[in-house]
C-alpha positions as a Markdown table, in Angstrom:
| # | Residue | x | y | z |
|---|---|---|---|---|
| 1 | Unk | 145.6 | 64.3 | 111.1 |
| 2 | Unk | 149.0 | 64.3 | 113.0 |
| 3 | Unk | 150.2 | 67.1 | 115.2 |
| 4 | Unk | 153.6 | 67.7 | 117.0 |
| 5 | Unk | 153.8 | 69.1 | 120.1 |
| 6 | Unk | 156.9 | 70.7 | 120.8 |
| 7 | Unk | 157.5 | 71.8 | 124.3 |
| 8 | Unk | 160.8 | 73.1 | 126.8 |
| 9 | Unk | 158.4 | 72.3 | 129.9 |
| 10 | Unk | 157.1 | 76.3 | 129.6 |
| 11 | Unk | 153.9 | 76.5 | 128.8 |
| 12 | Unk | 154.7 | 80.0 | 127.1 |
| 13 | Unk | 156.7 | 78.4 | 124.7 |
| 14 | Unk | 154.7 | 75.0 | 124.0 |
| 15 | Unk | 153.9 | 75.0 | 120.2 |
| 16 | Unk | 151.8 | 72.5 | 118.4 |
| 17 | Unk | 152.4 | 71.9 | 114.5 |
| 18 | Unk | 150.3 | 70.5 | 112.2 |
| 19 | Unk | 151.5 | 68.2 | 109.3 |
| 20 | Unk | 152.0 | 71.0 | 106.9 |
| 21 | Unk | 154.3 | 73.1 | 109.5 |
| 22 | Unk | 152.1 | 75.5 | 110.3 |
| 23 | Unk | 151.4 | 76.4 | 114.2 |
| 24 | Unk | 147.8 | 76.4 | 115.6 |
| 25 | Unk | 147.5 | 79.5 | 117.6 |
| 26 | Unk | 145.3 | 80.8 | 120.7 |
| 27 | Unk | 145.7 | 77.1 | 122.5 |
| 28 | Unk | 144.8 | 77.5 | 126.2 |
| 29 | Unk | 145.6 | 74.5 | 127.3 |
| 30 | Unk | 146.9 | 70.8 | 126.4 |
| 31 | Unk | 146.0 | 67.6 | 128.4 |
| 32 | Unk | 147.1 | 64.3 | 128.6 |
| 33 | Unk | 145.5 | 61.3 | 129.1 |
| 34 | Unk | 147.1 | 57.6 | 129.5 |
| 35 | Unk | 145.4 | 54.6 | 130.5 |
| 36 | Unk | 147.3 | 51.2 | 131.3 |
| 37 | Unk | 145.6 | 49.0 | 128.3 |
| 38 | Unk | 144.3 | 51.9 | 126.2 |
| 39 | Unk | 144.7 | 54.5 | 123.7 |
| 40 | Unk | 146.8 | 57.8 | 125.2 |
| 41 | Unk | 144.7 | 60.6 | 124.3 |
| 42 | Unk | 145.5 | 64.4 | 124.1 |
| 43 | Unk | 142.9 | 67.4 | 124.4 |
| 44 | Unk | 143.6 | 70.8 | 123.0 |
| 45 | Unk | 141.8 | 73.6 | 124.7 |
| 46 | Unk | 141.2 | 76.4 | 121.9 |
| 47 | Unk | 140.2 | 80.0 | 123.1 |
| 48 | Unk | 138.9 | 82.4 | 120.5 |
| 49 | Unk | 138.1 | 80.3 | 117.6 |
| 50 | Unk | 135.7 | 80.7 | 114.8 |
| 51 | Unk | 133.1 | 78.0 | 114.6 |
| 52 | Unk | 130.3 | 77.2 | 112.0 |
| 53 | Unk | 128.0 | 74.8 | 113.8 |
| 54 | Unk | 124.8 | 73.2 | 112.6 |
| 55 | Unk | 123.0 | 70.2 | 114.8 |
| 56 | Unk | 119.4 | 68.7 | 115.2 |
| 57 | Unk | 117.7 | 67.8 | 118.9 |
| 58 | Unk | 114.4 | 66.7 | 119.1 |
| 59 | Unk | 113.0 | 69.2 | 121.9 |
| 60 | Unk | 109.2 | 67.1 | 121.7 |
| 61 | Unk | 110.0 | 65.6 | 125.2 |
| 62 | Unk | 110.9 | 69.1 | 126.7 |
| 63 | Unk | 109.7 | 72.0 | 127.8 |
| 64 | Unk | 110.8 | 75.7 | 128.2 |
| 65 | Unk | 110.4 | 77.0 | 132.1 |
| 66 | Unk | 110.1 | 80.9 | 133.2 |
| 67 | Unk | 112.5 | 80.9 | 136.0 |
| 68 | Unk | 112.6 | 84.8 | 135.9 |
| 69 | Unk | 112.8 | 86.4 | 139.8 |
| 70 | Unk | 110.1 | 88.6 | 140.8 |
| 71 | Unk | 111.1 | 91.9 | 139.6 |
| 72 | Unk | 113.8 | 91.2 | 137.5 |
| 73 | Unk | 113.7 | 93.0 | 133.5 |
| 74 | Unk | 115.9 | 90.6 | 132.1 |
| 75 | Unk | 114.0 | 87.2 | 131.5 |
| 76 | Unk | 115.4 | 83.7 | 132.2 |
| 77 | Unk | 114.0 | 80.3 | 130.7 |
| 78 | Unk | 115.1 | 76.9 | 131.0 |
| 79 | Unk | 114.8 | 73.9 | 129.2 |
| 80 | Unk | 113.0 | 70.7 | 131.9 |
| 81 | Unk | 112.3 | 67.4 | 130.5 |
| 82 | Unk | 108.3 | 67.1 | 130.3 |
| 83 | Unk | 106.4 | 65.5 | 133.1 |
| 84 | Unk | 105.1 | 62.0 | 131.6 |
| 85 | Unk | 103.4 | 61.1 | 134.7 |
């Protein structure tokens, strides 16, 4: 995929255009990245966009932890790696 960035130096006003002309909206921020040697890389940061995620983890070598304060009502876990020892 290609993108153009198009930019007068105010970050109102920065636009970024995909191949087909239309503009990718609610971008937060933009970052550059250029190495001596290596591929220049640019980041979009994206803020309110609609996602459809599916992923697998293998949770057998963890463990979910109460961590909730005495007296709270709301309670808090965390996930620790398993003791092997």
């Amino acid at each position: 995929m290609k993108l153009k960035i198009v930019s007068d130096g105010i970050p109102k006003n920065t636009k970024v255009i995909t191949e087909d002309g239309k503009a990718i909206d609610n971008i937060r921020s933009i970052t550059w990245h250029c190495e001596a040697g290596k591929l220049a890389t640019v980041t979009l940061g994206l803020v309110l966009v609609e996602v459809d995620l599916t992923g697998e983890h293998d949770r057998s070598e963890y463990e979910t932890v109460d961590v909730t304060p005495v007296g709270e009502e709301y309670k808090r876990t965390i996930l620790v790696k398993k003791d092997t020892a």
